[in-house]
C-alpha positions as CSV (number, residue, x, y, z in Angstrom):
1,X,-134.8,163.6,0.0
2,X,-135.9,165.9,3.1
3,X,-138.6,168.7,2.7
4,X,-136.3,171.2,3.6
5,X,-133.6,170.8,0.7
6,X,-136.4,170.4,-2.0
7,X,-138.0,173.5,-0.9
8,X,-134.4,175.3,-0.6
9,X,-133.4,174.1,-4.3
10,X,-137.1,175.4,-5.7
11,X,-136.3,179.0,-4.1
12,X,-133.6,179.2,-5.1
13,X,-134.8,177.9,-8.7
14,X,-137.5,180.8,-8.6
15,X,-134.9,183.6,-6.8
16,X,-132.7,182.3,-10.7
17,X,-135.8,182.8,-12.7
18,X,-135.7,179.1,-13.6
19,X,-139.1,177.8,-15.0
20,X,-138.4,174.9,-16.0
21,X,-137.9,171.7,-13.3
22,X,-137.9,168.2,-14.5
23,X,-139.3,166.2,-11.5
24,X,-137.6,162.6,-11.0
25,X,-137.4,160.3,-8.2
26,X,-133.7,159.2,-8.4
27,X,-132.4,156.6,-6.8
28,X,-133.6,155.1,-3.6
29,X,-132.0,155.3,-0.2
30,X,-130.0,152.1,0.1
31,X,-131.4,151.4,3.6
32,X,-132.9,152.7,6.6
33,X,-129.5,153.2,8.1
34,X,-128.6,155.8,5.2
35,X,-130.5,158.0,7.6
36,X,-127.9,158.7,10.2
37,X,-128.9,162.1,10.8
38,X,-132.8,162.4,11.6
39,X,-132.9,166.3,10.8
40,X,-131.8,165.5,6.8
41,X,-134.4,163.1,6.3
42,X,-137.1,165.7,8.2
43,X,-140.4,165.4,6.1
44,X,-138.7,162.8,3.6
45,X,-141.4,160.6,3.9
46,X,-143.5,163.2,1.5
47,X,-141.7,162.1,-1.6
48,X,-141.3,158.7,-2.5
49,X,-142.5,158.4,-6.2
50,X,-141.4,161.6,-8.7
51,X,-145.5,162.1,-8.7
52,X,-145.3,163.2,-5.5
53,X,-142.7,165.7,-6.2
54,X,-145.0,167.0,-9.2
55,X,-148.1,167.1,-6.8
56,X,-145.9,169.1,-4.3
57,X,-144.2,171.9,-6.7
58,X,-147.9,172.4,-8.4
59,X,-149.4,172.7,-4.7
60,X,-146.5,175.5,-3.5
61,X,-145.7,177.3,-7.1
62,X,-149.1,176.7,-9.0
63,X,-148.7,176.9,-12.5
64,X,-145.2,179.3,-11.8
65,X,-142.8,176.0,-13.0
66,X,-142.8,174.1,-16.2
67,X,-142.5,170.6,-14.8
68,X,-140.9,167.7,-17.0
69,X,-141.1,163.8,-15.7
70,X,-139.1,161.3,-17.4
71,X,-140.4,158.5,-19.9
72,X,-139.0,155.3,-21.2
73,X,-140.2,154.1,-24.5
74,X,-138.3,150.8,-24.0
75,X,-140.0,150.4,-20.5
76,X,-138.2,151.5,-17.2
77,X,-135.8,148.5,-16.2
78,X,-134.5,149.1,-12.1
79,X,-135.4,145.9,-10.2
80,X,-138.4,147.2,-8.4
81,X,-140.6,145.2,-9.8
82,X,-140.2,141.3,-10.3
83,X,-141.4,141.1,-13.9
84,X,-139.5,142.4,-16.9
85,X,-141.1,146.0,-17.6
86,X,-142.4,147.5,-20.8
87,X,-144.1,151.2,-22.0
88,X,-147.6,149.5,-21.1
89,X,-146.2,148.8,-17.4
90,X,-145.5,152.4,-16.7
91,X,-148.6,153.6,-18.1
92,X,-150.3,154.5,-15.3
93,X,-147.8,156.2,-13.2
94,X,-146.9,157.9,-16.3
95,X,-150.5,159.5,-16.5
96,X,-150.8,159.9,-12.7
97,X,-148.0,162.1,-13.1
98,X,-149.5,164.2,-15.9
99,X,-152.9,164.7,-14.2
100,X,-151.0,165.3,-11.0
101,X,-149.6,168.5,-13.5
102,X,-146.8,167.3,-15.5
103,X,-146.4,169.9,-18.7
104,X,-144.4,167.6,-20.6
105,X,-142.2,164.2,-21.0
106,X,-138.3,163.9,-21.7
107,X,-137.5,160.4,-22.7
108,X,-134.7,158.3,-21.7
109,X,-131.9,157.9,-24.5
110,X,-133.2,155.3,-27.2
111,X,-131.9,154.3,-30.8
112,X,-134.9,152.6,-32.1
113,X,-136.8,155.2,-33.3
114,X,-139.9,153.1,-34.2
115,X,-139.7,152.3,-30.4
116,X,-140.1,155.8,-29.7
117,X,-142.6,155.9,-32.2
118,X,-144.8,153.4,-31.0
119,X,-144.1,154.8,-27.5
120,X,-145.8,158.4,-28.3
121,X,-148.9,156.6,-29.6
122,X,-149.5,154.7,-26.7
123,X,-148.7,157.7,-24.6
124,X,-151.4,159.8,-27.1
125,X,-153.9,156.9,-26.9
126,X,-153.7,155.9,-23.3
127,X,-156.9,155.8,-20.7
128,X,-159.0,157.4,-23.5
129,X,-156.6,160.2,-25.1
130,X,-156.0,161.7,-21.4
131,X,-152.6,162.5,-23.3
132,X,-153.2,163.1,-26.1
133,X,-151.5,166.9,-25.9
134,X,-148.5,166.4,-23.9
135,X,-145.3,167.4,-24.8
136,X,-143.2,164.5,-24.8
137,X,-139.4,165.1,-25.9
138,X,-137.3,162.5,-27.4
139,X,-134.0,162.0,-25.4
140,X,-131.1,161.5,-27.9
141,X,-127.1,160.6,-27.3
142,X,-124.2,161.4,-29.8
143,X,-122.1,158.5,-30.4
144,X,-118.7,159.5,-29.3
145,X,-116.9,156.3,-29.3
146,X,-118.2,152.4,-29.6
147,X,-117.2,151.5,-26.0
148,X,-118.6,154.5,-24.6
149,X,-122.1,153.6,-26.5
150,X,-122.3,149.9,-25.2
151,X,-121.8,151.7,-21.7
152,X,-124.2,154.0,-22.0
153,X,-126.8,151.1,-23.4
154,X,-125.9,148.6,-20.9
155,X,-126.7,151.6,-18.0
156,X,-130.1,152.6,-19.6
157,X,-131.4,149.6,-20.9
158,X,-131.3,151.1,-24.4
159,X,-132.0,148.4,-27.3
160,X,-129.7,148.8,-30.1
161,X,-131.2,148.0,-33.6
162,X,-129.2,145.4,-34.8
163,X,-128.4,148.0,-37.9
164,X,-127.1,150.2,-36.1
165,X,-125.1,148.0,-34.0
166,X,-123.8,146.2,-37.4
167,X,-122.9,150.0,-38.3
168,X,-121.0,150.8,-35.5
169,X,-119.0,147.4,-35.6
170,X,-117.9,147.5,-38.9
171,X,-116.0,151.2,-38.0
172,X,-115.2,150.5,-34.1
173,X,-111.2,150.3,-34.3
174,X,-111.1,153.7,-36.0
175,X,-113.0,156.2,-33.7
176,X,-113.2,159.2,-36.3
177,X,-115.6,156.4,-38.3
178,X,-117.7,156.0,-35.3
179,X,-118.3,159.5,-35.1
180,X,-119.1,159.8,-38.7
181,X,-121.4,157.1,-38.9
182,X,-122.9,158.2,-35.4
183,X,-123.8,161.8,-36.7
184,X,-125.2,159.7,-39.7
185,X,-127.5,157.9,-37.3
186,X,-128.4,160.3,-35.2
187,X,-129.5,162.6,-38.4
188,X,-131.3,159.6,-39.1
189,X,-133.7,159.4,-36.1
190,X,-134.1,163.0,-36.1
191,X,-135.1,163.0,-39.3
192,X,-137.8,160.2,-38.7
193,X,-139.3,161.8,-35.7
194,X,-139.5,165.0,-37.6
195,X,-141.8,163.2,-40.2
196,X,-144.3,162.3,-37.4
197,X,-147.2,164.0,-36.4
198,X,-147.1,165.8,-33.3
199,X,-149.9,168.3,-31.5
200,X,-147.4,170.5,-30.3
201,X,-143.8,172.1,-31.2
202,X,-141.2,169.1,-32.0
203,X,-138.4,169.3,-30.2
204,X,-135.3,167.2,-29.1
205,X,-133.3,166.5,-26.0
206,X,-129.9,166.0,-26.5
207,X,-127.7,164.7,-23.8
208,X,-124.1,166.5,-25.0
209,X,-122.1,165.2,-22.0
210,X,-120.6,168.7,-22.4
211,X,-119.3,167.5,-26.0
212,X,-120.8,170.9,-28.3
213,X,-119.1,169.4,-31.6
214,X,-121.4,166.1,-32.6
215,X,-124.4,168.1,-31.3
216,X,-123.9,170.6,-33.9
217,X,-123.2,168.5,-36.4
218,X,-126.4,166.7,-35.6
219,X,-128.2,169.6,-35.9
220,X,-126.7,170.9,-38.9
221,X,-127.6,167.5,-40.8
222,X,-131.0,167.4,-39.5
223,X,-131.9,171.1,-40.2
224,X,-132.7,172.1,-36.9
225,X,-130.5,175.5,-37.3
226,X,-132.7,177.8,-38.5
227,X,-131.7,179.6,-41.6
228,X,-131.5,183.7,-41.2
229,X,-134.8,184.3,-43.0
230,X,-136.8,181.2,-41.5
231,X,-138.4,181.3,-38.4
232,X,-137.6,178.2,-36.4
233,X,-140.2,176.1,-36.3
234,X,-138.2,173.5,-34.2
235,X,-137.5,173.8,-30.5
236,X,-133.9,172.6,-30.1
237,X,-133.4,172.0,-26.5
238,X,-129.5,171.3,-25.9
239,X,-128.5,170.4,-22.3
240,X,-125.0,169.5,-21.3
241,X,-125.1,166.5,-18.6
242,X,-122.2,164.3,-17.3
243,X,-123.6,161.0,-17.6
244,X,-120.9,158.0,-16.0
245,X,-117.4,157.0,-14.4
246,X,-115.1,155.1,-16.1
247,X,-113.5,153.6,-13.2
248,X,-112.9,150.0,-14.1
249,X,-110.2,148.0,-16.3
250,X,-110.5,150.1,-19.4
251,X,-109.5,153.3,-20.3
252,X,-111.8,156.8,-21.5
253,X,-110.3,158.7,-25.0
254,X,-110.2,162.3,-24.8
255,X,-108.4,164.8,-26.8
256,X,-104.6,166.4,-26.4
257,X,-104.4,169.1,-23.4
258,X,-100.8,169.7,-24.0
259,X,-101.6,172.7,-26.5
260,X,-105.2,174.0,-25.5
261,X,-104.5,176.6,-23.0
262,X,-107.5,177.9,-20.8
263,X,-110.0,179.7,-22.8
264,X,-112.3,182.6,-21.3
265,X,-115.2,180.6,-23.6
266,X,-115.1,177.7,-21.7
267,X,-116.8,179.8,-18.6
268,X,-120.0,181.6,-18.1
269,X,-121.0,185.0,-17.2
270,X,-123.5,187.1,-16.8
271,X,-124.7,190.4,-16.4
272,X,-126.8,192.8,-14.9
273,X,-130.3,192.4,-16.9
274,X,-133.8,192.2,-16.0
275,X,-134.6,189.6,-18.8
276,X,-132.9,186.6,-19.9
277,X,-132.4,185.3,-23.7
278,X,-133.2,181.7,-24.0
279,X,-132.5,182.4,-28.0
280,X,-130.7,179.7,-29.6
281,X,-127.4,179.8,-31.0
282,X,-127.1,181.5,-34.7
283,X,-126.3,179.2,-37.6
284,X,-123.4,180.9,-37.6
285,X,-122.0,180.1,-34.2
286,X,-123.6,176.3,-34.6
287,X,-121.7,176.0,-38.4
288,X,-118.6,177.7,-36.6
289,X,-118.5,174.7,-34.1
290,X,-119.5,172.0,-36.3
291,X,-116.8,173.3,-38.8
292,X,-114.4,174.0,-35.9
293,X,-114.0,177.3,-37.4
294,X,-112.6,180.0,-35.1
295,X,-112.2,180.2,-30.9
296,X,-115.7,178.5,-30.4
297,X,-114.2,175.6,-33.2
298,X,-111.2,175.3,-32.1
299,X,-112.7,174.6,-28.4
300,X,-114.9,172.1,-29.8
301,X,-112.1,169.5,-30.2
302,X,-111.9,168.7,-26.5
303,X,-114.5,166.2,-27.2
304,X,-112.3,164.5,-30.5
305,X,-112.1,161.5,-27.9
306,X,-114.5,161.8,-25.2
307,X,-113.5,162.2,-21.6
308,X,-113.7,160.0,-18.7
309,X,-111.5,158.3,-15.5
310,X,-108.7,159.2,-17.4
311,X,-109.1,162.4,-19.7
312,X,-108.1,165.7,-18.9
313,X,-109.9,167.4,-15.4
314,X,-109.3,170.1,-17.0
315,X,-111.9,169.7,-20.0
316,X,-115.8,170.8,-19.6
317,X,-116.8,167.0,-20.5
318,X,-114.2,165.4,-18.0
319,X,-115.8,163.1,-15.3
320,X,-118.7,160.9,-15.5
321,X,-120.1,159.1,-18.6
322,X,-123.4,157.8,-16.5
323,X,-124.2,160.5,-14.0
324,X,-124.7,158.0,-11.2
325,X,-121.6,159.4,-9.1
326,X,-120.2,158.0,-6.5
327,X,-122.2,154.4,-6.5
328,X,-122.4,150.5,-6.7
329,X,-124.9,151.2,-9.6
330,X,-126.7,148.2,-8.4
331,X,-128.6,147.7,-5.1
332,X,-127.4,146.3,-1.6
333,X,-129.3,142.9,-2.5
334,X,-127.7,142.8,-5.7
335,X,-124.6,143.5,-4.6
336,X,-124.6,141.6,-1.2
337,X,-125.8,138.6,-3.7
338,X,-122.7,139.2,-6.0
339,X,-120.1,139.6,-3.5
340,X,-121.6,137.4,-1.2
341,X,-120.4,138.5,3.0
342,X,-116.8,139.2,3.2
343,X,-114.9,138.4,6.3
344,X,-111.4,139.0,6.0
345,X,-109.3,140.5,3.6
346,X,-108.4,137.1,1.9
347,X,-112.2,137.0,1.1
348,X,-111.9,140.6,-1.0
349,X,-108.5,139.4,-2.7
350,X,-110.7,136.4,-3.9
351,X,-113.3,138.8,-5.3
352,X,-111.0,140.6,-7.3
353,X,-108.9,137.5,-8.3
354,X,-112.3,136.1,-9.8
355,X,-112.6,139.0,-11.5
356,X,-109.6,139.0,-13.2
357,X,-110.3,135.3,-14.0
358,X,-113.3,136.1,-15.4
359,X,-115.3,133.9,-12.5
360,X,-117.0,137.8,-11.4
361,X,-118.5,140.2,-13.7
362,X,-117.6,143.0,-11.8
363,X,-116.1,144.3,-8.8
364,X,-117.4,147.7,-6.8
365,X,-114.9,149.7,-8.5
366,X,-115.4,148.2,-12.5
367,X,-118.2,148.8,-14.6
368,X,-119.0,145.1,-16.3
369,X,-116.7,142.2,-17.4
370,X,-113.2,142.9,-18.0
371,X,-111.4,144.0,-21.5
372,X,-109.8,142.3,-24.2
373,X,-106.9,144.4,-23.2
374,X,-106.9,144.0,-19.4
375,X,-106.7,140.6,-20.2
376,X,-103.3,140.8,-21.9
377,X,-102.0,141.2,-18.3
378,X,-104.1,139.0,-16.4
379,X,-101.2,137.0,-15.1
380,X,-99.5,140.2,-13.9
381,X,-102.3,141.5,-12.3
382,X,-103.4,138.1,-10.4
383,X,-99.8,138.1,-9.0
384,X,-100.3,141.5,-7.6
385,X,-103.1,140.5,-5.8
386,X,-101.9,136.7,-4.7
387,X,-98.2,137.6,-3.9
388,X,-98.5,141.0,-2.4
389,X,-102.1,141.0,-1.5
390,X,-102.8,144.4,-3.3
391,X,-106.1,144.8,-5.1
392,X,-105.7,146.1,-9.0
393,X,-108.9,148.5,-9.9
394,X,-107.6,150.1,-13.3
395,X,-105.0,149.5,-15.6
396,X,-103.5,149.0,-18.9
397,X,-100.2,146.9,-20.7
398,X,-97.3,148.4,-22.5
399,X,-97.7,149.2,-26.3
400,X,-94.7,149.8,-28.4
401,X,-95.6,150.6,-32.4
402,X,-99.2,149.1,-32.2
403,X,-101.0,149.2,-35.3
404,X,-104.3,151.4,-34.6
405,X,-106.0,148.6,-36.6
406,X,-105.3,146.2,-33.9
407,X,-108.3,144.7,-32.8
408,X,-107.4,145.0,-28.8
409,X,-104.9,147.4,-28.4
410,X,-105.9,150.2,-32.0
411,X,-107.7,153.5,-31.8
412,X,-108.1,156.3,-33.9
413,X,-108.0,156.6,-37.6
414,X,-106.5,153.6,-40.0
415,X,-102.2,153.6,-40.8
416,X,-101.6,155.0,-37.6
417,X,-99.5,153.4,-35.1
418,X,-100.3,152.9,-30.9
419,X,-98.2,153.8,-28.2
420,X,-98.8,153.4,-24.6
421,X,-97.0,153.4,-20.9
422,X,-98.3,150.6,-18.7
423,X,-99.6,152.0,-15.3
424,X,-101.4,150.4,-12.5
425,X,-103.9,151.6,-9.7
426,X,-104.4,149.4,-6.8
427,X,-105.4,149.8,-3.2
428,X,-102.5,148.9,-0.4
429,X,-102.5,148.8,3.4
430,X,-101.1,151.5,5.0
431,X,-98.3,149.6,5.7
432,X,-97.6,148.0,3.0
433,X,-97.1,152.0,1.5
434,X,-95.2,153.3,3.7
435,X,-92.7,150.6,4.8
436,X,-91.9,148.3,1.6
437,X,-93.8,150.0,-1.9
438,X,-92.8,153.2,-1.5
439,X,-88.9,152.8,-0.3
440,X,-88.7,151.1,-3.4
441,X,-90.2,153.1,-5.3
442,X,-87.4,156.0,-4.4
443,X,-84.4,154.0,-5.2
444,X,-82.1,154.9,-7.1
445,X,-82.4,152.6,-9.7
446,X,-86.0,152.8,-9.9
447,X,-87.0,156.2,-9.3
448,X,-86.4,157.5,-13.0
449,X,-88.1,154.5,-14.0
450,X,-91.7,155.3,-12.8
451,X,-94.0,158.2,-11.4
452,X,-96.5,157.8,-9.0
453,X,-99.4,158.8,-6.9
454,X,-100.8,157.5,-3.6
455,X,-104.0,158.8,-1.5
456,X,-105.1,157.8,2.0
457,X,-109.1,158.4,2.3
458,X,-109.0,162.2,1.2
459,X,-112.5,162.5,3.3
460,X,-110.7,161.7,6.8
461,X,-107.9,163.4,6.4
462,X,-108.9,166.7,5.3
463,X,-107.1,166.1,1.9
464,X,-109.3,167.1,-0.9
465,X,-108.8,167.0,-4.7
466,X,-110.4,170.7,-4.6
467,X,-107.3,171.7,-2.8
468,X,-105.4,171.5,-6.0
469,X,-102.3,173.3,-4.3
470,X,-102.6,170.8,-1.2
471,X,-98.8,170.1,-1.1
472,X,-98.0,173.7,-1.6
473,X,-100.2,174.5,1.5
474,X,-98.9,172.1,4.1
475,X,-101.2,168.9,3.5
476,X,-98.5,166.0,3.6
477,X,-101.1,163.0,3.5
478,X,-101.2,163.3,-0.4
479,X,-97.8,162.0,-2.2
480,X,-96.8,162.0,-6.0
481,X,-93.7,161.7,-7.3
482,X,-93.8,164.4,-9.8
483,X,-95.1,168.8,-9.1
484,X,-98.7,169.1,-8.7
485,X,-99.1,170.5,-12.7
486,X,-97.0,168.0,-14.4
487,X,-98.9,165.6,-16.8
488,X,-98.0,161.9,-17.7
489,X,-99.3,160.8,-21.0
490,X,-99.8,157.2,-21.2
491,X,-101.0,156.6,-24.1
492,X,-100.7,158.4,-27.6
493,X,-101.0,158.0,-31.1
494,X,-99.1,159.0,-34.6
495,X,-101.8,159.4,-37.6
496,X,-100.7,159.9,-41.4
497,X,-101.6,163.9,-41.8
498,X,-102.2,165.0,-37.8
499,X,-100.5,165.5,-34.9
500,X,-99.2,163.6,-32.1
501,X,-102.7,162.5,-30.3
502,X,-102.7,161.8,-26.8
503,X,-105.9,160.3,-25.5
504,X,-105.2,159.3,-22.0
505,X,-102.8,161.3,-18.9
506,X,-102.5,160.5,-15.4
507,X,-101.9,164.0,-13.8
508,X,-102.6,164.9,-10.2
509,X,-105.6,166.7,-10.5
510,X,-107.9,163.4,-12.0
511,X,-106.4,161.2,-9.4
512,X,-107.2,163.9,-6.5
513,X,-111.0,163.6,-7.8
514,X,-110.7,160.5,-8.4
515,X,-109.0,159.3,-5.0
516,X,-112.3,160.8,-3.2
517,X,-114.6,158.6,-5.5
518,X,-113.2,155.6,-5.4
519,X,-112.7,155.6,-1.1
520,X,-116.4,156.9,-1.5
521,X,-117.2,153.3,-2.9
522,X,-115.6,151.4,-0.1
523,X,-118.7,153.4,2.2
524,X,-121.7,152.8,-0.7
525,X,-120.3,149.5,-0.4
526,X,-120.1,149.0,3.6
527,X,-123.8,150.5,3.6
528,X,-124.8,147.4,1.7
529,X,-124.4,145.3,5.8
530,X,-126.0,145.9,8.9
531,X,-124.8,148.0,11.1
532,X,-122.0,146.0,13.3
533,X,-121.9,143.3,11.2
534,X,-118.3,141.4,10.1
535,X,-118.8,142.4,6.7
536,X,-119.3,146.2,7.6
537,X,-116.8,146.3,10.2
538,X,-114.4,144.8,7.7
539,X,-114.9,147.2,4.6
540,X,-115.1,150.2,6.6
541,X,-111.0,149.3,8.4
542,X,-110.4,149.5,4.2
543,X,-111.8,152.6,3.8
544,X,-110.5,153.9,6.9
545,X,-106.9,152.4,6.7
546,X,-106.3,151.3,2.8
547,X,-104.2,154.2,0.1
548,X,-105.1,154.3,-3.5
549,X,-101.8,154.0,-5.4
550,X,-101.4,154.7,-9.2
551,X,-98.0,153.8,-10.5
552,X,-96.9,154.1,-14.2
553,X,-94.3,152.4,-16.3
554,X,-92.0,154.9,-18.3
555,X,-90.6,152.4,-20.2
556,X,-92.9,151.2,-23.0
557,X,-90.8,149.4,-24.9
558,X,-90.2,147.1,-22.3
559,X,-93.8,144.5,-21.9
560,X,-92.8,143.4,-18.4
561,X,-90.9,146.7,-16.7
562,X,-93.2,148.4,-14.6
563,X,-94.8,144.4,-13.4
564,X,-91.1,143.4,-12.6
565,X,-90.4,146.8,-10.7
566,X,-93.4,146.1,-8.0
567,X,-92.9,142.2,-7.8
568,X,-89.7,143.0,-6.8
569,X,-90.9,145.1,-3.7
């Protein structure tokens, strides 16, 4: 990162009356060619390593900033180092950071508290007791739902205690267990940290991924809300992070928008004062959300299933589950090892039809291995891919009266039944769009069948998913089939004693944002060549020259509809 934004960002820091900064490196550029423009990279060469950050913020603000760096009780896992790493390995740096004036440490998300445990002693007894009074915060997750856990693991190298994990299976087809048992674990580990000695205030990090409701159950369990007559003798640090995407074959829970209207709580303000409150929330207001008692309750249900590629844009917690953004998350020489050198576009429909076939862990646009439910329609997505040459990137089958017990296909709570509309997102030549998908897509016969949209790169055209009323205004390059508000739910549930629960929609909105993300991959992707080679060249005329088309299936009852409608294109 250049000189100039880091000193722009700790002005304007200061000019907020921000104290606190935690310092980390974040990920590498890919490559020296990242650095097209000289002028953003001006004075880059100053911060390498998060210690020098630290050395620089102490050296301009003196003791002005709080500074946090980051710690890993399991060890820090990225590939820049050849050997697998433990808490021993990072030693070193860690205390190199601290003497170069680190205040205090924020761990990465673990579940093994005696990991963490062991991890604070080592810290405490390292290079002679050099610190031995450091602040070091434990970094904890709820568990919103089992595949969103395994996610977040799999991203951070987090061990799961076999326990837990044991826990979590036994409940993982009925997602109101999973939240019950993972309050019950969290409260757990709080309430073993608690118990250990500490030379300074104990207090907790807790990544909410804008989801208030677990939180505060949490801390209601664990006793960290203060009774009116106590003083709080537990700092209870709660910061809401997107961590991320869930962009692959699979599909993100969330919780119904069709009956939460905007609320004027779901926004900040502020006011005209010369002091800020950093109090925390009352026990009143934290039982209130906990309980889902009143407005700030009621609100608290956007995160009953969490929110991800396809939740609601509209929620505080839609977006990212990993906070990586637009990214391979990998490096060019593991990716350029994975997918090997492309040439031609019968060398990417191969990478995707291993995928499917299970030959490829992943492809840029998926997260891991594919699904138990992708599978279902492995056939039907291969076809796309072999027949029509267009490349599948999300998806799901048609469900008609599922049990939500079903091992695959069940969500939700136990005696409820699964309903779901197949859809599938793809990327198509331009051609291909305009001159055979989309003319059949508007026949008569098939028009009422399906809705649809399709984006061209929204960063070349000047379309932009922040334009929300881009039809409205002129912009053509954009094309649904339905007005920009209207909202497709594809998949839903019916629960003995609740109401209709709709977990997953399609609406404009998500795919705008989306749109700009995924055609953002085809470039982290293209970066991964040299400059002029047949690789680059070739992935850069797909992100130039490709559309991102969703289509979805209104039929559910019928297994094969929507597949039959685009074979027959």
């Amino acid at each position: 990162m250049s000189k100039k934004v880091i000193d722009e960002a700790l002005r304007s820091a200061k000019d907020l009356g921000i104290r606190n900064i935690l310092a980390l490196r974040g990920d590498p550029p890919r490559e020296e060619e990242y650095r097209i423009d000289s002028q953003d990279f001006e004075g880059s060469e100053e911060f390498v390593w998060a210690v020098d950050l630290v050395r620089y913020i102490k050296k301009q603000y003196g003791d002005y900033f709080c500074i946090g760096v980051a710690g890993y009780p399991e060890g820090h896992s990225d590939e820049s180092h050849p050997v697998e790493q433990g808490p021993k390995h990072d030693m070193p740096y860690l205390l190199e950071k601290v003497q170069a004036g680190a205040d205090f440490i924020m761990t990465q998300l673990f579940f093994d508290e005696s990991a963490f445990i062991s991890y604070e002693k080592l810290v405490r007894g390292w290079d002679g007791g050099a610190m031995k009074d450091t602040t070091i915060i434990p970094g904890l997750v709820p568990i919103q739902s089992f595949a969103v856990i395994k996610r977040l693991t799999q991203l951070s190298h987090a061990r799961m205690p076999q326990d837990i994990l044991k826990r979590l299976q036994a409940v993982k087809g009925d997602d109101d267990k999973v939240k019950e048992v993972g309050i019950e674990i969290l409260s757990s580990i709080v309430g073993e940290i608690k118990t250990t000695p500490s030379p300074s205030r104990r207090g907790f990090h807790f990544f909410t991924l804008n989801l208030e409701k677990a939180v505060s159950l949490v801390l209601e369990k664990s006793d960290l809300i203060p009774l009116p007559d106590q003083e709080d003798d537990q700092a209870i640090v709660i910061v809401d992070e997107h961590l991320p995407s869930t962009n692959g074959y699979r599909k993100s829970f969330r919780s119904p928008s069709s009956r939460r209207p905007s609320s004027p709580h779901n926004h900040i303000t502020t006011e005209s004062r010369t002091t800020s409150s950093l109090e925390p929330p009352s026990r009143a207001t934290e039982l209130a959300i906990s309980h889902g008692i009143g407005s700030l309750g009621r609100e608290a249900t956007w995160d009953d299933y969490p929110n991800g590629r396809f939740g609601d844009a509209r929620s505080p917690a839609f977006g990212e589950i990993d906070g990586y953004g637009t990214s391979l998350h990998q490096s060019p020489t593991a990716a350029r090892r994975k997918w090997g050198s492309p040439a031609s576009h019968a060398d990417i429909s191969q990478l995707f039809v291993k995928h499917l076939k299970e030959e490829l862990d992943q492809v840029p646009w998926s997260e891991g291995p594919l699904n138990a439910e992708t599978l279902l329609i492995q056939p039907q997505l291969c076809r796309l891919i072999e027949q029509k040459g267009w490349w599948s990137i999300a998806s799901q089958p048609a469900a008609d009266g599922i049990k939500s017990a079903d091992p695959i296909l069940g969500w939700g709570p136990k005696g409820g039944f699964i309903f779901q509309k197949a859809f599938v997102e793809f990327w198509i030549s331009a051609s291909d769009w305009h001159s055979i998908l989309k003319p059949h897509l508007l026949k008569a016969e098939i028009k009422p069948l399906v809705s649809w949209y399709a984006s061209p790169n929204p960063n070349t055209t000047g379309n932009s998913s922040s334009e929300l009323n881009g039809r409205a205004n002129g912009m053509s390059d954009f094309e649904g089939s339905s007005p920009a508000d209207s909202v497709n739910s594809v998949t839903w549930g019916s629960f003995p004693g609740k109401e209709i629960v709709s977990p997953t929609i399609i609406e404009e909105m998500s795919f705008r944002a989306w749109a700009e993300e995924a055609f953002g991959i085809w470039r982290e992707w293209e970066r991964c060549y040299a400059v002029g080679s047949p690789s680059r060249e070739l992935i850069k005329n797909c992100r130039e020259n490709m559309w991102l088309v969703n289509v979805i299936g209104h039929v559910y009852q019928e297994p094969e509809g929507l597949w039959d409608i685009l074979m027959g294109a």
